[in-house]
N, C-alpha and C positions, 0 to 999 in steps of 0.2 A: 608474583605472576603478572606477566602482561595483560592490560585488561584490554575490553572490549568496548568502545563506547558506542550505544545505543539513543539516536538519533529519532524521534517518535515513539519511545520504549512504551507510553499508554496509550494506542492505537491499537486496532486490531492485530497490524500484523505486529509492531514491534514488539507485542508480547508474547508473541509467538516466537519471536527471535530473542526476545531474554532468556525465555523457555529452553528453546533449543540448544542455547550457548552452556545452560545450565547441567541439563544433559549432557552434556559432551566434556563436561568438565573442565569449559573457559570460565572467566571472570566477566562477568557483562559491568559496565557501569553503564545504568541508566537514567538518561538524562530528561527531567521534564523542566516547566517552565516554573511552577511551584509546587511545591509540596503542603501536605497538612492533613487534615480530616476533612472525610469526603463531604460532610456538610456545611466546610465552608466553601466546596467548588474545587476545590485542591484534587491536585492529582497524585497517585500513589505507583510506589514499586511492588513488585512481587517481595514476599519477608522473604529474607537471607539476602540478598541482592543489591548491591549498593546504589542510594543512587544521588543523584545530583541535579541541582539547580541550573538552568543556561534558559538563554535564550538567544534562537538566532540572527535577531534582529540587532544586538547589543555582540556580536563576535569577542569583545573581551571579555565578558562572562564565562566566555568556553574556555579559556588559559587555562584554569584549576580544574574544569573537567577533562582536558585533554593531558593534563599528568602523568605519565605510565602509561599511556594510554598505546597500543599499538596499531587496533585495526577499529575501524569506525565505519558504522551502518546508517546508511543516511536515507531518509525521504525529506521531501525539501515540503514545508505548505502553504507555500506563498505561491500567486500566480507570475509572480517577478522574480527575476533573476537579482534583485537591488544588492540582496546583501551577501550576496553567496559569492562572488571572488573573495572578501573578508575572510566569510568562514572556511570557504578550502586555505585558504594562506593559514589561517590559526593550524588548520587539521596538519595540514602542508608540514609544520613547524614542529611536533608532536608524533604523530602517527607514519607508520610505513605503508599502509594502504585502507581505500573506503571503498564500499558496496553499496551503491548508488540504485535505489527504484524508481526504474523508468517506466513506458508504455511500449507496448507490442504496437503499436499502432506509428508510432513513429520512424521516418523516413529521412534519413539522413542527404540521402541525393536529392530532395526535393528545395525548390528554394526557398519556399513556405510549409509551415506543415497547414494539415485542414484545417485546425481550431485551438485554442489559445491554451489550453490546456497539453498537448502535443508540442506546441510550440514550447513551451515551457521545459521541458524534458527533453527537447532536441537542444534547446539553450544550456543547458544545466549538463547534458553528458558533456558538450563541446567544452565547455568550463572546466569540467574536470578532467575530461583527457589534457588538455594543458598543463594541468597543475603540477605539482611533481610530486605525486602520493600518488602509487601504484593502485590502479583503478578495475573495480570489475562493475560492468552492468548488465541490472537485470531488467532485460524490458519485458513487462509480466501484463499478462489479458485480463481481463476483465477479473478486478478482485470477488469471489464471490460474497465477503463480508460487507458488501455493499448492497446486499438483499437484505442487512439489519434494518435500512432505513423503510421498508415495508412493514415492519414489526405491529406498531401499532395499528393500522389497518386492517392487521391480518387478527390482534387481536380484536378488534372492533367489529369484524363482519368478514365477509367471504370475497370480497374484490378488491383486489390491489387498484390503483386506480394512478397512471402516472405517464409522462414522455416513453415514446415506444425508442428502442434502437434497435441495430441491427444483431442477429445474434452474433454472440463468439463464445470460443472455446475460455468457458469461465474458470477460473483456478481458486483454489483452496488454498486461504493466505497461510495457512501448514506448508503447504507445497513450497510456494516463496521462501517462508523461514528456512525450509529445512537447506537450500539451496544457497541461498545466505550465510548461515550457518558454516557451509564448508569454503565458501568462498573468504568469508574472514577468519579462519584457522588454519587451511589447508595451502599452501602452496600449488601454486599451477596453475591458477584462477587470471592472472594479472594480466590486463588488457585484453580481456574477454567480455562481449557483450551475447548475453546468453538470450533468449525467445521462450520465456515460459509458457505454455497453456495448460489448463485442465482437459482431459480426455476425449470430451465431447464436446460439440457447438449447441448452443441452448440460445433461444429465442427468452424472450421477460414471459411469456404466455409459457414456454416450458420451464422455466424456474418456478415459477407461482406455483404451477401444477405440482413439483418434485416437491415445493415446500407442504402444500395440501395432503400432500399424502405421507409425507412425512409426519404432520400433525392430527392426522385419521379425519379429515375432513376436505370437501372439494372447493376448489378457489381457483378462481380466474384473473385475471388480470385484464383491466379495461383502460387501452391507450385515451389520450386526453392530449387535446391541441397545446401547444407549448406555450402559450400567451395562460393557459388554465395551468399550465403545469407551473408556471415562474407566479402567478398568485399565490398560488398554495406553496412555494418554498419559499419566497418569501415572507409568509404569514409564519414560516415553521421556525421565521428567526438568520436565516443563511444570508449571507452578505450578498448585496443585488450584482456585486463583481463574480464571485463565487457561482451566484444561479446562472447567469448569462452563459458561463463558460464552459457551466455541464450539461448546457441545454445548447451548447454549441458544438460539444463533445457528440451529444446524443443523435443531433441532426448530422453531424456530418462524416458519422462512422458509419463504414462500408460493408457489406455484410463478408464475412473472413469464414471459408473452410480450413484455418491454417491449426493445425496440430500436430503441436512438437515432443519429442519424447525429451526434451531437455532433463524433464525432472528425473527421470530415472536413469538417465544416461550419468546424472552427475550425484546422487543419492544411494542409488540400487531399488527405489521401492518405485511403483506407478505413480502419476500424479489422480491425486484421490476424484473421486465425481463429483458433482454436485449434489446429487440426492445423499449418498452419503455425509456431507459436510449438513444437507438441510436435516439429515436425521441427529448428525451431534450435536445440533445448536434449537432443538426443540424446544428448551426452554425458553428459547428466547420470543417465540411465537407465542408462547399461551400466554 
């Protein structure tokens, strides 16, 4: 069977996307940087699930995972484009086509995007529409699996405390997968750039809330200046490139009434809510 390779497979969403592929009875191979037991730091597959070692910083590493390999799922996570001509040439060479995550947020008629992270994803689709590996992109709104990193706050006490943005139509990195999912299995997909959102436009002060009542108790969220917001990710470890660029992100997104039925026009089901996704993921608050 041709398989699938999966590009970020231990992340939120790309497990979402082994998952999916699982289901639908493709072969995923997923690819991490290393494997082992998780208390040496190692990162693991789902059991039953093949996976494999790469890194994309190193493109010949990926030779032996792109073997058989047909369609390939990629998020990039580096803020540079350095090594990614390499690895589409590798995929290029192996695979018939990759499903690229992008941002909703990004504008291709523009001559700059707003912030460095946008920029990065307008660089990265233009890359790969060149390449000659049959391309689809998903430029997806605000991942809602990025309210994990409130976790420990929320278990610590009742105020989120963090850089305000603007709302948007938050999506359920389920929704992404499942959309994924058909774009690397299904034919018809090829050089289409899809606009996913979640249902409704949510504010950080209506997430906290949905997650509150998700968890039977009330929570707020208390914005904090960005010079207080880059101390504290800083102190949590995040690389000083990394915070700059989501507190560039943060400051220079514009508030979006934009809501797309992409998910169910190319699935059949709704794209899930938010409160929904904070009610499945309540363990992760307490």
């Amino acid at each position: 069977m041709d398989k699938t390779l999966v590009i970020g497979s231990t992340g939120n969403l790309g497990r979402e996307v082994v998952d999916g592929l699982v289901a639908a009875g493709a072969a995923p191979r997923a690819l991490s940087r290393r494997q082992g037991v998780p208390d040496e730091g190692a990162e693991r597959v789902p059991g039953g699930v093949e996976g494999v070692v790469g890194d994309l910083r190193d493109p010949a590493m990926l030779e032996a995972a792109l073997t058989g390999v047909r369609s390939v799922f990629l998020v990039w996570p580096f803020l540079t484009t350095e090594h990614a001509p390499a690895v589409l040439d590798a995929i290029g060479r192996h695979a018939r086509r990759v499903v690229y995550v992008s941002s909703s947020g990004v504008d291709r008629t523009a001559g700059r995007q707003t912030d460095p992270i946008r920029q990065l994803h307008a660089d990265m689709e233009e890359l790969i529409e060149k390449s000659e590996v049959e391309w689809t992109v998903l430029r997806a709104d605000t991942f809602a699996s990025n309210a994990r990193g409130w976790a420990a706050q929320i278990r610590a006490g009742d105020v989120v405390r963090g850089p305000d943005s603007a709302a948007t139509a938050v999506i359920d990195e389920r929704d992404i997968a499942a959309v994924a999912v058909r774009a690397l299995t299904e034919d018809g997909h090829g050089g289409a750039t899809y606009v996913l959102t979640g249902p409704h436009v949510l504010s950080r002060t209506e997430q906290v809330r949905a997650i509150g009542d998700a968890v039977g108790r009330p929570l707020r969220f208390e914005a904090v200046p960005p010079d207080v917001a880059r101390e504290r990710m800083l102190a949590d470890g995040r690389p000083p490139a990394l915070v700059d660029a989501l507190l560039a992100g943060a400051e220079a997104r514009q508030a979006s009434e934009l809501i797309t039925t992409t998910v169910e026009d190319i699935t059949g089901a709704p794209a899930r809510t938010f409160a929904r996704w904070a009610a499945d993921r309540v363990d992760v608050f307490r």
